[in-house]
C-alpha positions as CSV (number, residue, x, y, z in Angstrom):
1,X,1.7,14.7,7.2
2,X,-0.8,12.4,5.2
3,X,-4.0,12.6,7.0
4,X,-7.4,12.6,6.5
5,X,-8.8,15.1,4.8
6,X,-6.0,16.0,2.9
7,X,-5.2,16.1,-0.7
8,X,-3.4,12.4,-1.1
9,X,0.3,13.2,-2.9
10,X,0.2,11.8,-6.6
11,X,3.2,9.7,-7.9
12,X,3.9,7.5,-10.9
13,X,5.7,4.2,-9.9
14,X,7.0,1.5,-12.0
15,X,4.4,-1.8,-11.2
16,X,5.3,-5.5,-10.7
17,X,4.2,-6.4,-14.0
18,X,6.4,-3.6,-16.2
19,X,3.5,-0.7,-16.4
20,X,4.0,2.4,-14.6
21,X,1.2,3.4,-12.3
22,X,0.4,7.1,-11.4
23,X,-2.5,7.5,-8.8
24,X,-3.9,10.6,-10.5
25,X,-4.9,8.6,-13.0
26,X,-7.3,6.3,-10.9
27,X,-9.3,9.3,-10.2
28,X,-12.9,8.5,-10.0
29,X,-12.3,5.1,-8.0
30,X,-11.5,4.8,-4.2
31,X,-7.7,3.1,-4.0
32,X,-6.4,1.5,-0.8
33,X,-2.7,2.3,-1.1
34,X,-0.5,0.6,1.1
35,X,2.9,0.9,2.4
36,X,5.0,-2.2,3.6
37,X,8.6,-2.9,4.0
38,X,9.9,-5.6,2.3
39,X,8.7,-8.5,-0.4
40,X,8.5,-12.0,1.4
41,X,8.9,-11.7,5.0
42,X,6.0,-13.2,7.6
43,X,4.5,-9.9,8.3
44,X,4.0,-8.5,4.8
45,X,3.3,-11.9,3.6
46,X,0.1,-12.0,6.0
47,X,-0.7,-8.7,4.9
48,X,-0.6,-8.9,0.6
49,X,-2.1,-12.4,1.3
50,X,-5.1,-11.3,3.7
51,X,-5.6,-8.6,0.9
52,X,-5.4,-10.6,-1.7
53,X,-8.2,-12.5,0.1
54,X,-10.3,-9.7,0.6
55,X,-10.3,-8.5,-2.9
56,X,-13.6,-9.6,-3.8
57,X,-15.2,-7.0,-1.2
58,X,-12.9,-4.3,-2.5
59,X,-13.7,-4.7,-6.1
60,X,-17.4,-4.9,-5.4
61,X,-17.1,-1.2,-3.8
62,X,-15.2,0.1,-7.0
63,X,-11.7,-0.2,-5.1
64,X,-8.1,-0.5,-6.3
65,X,-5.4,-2.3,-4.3
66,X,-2.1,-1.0,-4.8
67,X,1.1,-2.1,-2.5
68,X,4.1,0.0,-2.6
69,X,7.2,-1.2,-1.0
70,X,11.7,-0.2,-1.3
71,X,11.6,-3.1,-3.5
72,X,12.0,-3.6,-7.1
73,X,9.7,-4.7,-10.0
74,X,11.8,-7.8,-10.5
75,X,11.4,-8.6,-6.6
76,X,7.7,-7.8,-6.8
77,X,7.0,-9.9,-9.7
78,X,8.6,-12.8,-7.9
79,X,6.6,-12.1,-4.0
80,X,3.0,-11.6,-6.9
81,X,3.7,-15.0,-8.3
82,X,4.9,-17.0,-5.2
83,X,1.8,-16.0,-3.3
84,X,-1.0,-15.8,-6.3
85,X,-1.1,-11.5,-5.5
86,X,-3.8,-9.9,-7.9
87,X,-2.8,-6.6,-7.3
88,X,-0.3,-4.5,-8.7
89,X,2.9,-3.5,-6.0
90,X,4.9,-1.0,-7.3
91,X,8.4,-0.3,-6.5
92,X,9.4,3.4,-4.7
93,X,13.3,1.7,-4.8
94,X,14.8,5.7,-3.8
95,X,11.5,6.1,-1.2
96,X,10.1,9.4,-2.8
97,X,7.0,8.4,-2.3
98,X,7.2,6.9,1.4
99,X,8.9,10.0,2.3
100,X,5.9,12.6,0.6
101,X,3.3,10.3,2.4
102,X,5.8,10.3,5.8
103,X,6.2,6.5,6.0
104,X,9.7,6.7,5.5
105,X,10.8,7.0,9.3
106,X,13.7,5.6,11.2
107,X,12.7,2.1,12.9
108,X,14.9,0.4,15.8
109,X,15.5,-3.7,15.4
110,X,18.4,-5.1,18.2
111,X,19.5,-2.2,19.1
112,X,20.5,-0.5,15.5
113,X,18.4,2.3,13.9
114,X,17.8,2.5,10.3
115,X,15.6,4.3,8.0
116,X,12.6,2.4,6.6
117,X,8.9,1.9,5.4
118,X,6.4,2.2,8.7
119,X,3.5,0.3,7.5
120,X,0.6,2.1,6.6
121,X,-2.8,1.9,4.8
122,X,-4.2,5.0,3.1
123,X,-8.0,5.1,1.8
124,X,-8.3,7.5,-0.7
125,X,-11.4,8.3,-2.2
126,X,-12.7,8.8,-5.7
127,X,-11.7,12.9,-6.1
128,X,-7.9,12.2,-4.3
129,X,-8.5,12.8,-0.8
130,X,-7.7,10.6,2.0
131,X,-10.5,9.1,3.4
132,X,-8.7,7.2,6.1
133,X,-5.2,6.9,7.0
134,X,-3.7,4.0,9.4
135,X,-0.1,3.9,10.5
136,X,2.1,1.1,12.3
137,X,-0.6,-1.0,11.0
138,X,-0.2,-4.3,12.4
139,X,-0.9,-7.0,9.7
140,X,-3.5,-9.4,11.4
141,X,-6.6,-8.3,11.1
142,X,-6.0,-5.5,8.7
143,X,-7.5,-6.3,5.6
144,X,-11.1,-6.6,7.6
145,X,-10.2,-3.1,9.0
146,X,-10.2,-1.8,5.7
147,X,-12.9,-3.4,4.0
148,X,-15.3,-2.3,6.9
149,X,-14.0,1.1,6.1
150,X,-14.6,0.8,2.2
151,X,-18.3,-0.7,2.9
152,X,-18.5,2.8,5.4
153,X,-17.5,5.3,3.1
């Protein structure tokens, strides 16, 4: 499991706007990577939104937002544009990298189980490690969380 601590998993994903993204390559900055399930419903709307709104602390630490949900480009670029995002979301459609960071678990809604992305925040810090990892995140509030975190590390 993802923790902190450890070494975070590198991955190369396509981005919303048609660039591919690989994390190794952001080496040297801190990245708050973060796992949702799905573009345009309430609770990852709050989320992107409240991060998008608390982009200015993260860039003033050095810090790169980067949202990774099942979705695809075409459905990120049209959840970035509805709600103003300024930060890339990048698409792990076949879960690979949900599943090496262990977000990819099975969830119960009314009674049916599926498999899906538990929604988690991962600080990782300048030479790839996790700084700080937060799981079943709950979207309120979480943005704050993150950037006190950010300002602590």
């Amino acid at each position: 499991m993802v923790a902190a601590g450890t070494l975070a998993p590198d991955f190369t994903l396509p981005a919303d706007d048609g660039r591919s993204v690989t994390l190794s390559a952001l080496r040297g900055r801190k990245v708050v990577l973060y796992f949702y399930p799905k573009d345009d419903t309430p609770g990852c709307t709050t989320q992107a939104c409240d991060l998008r709104d608390a982009l200015p602390h993260f860039s003033g630490i050095g810090a790169v937002v980067l949202g990774v949900s099942p979705d695809s480009a075409a459905s990120h670029r049209k959840f970035r544009d509805k709600y103003g995002l300024t930060f890339a979301l990048l698409a792990d459609e076949d879960h690979v990298v949900a599943e090496a960071y262990g977000v990819w678990v099975e969830k119960s809604m009314y009674g049916r189980t599926y498999m899906g992305v538990e929604r988690s925040t991962f600080l990782i810090g300048g030479n790839g490690t996790v700084l700080q990892a937060w799981r079943k995140v709950k979207p309120e509030g979480h943005a704050e969380r993150v950037a006190e975190a950010l300002r602590g590390s």
